[in-house]
C-alpha positions as MATLAB code, in Angstrom:
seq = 'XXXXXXXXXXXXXXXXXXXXXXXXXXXXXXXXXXXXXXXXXXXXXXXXXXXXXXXXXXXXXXXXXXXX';
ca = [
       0.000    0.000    0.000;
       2.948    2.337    0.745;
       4.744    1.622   -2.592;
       1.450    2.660   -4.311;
       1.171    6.085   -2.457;
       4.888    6.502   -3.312;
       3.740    6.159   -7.017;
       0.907    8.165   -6.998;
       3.151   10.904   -4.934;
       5.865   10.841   -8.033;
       2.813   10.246  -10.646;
       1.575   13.901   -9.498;
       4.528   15.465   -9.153;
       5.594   14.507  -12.391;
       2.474   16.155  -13.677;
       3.006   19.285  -11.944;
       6.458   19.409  -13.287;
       5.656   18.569  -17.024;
       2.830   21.050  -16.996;
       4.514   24.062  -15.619;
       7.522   22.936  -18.573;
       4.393   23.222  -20.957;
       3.121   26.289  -19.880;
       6.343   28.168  -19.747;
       6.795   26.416  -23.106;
       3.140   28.269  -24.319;
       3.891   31.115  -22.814;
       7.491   32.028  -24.296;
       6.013   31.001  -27.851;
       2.922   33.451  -27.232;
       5.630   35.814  -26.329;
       7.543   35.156  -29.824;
       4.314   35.222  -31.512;
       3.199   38.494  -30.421;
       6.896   39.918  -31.379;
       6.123   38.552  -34.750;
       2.930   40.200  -34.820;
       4.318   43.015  -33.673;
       6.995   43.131  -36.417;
       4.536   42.730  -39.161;
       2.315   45.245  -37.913;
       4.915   47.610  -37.865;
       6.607   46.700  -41.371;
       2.342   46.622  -42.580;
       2.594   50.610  -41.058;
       5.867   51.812  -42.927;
       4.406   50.227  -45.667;
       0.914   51.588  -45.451;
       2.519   55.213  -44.640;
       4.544   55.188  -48.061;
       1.614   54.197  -50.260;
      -0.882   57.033  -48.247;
       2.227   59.557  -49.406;
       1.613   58.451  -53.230;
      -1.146   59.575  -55.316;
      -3.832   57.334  -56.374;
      -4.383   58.332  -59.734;
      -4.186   61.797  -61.373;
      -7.701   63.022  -60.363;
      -7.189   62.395  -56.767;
      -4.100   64.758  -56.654;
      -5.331   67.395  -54.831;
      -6.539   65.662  -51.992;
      -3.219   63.751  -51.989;
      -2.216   67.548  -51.624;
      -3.590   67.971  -48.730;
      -2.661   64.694  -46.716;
       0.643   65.881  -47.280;
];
């Protein structure tokens, strides 16, 4: 009976330890993911802020104009 506590003791504990690997694990790739999604964003901005500082098309010159 004592061996089986023993092994139930060591079962949990090695699920507490292999979860709180997993989570860190989650958590640091959530972290890498949002850098990601932080780089694009800002490379989508630059981006987005050169094309706004282009005209269109001829017609729409003047209000180009006056976002500048």
């Amino acid at each position: 009976m004592t061996i089986f506590f023993m092994a139930l003791a060591a079962y949990i504990v090695g699920w507490l330890l292999c979860n709180l690997f997993f989570v860190r694990l989650i958590q640091r790739d959530k972290r890498s993911q949002r850098m990601a999604c932080r780089r694009i964003a800002e490379e989508y901005f630059r981006l987005a802020k050169g094309v706004r500082s282009l005209p269109v098309d001829p017609e729409s010159e003047e209000e180009w104009a006056k976002n500048v």
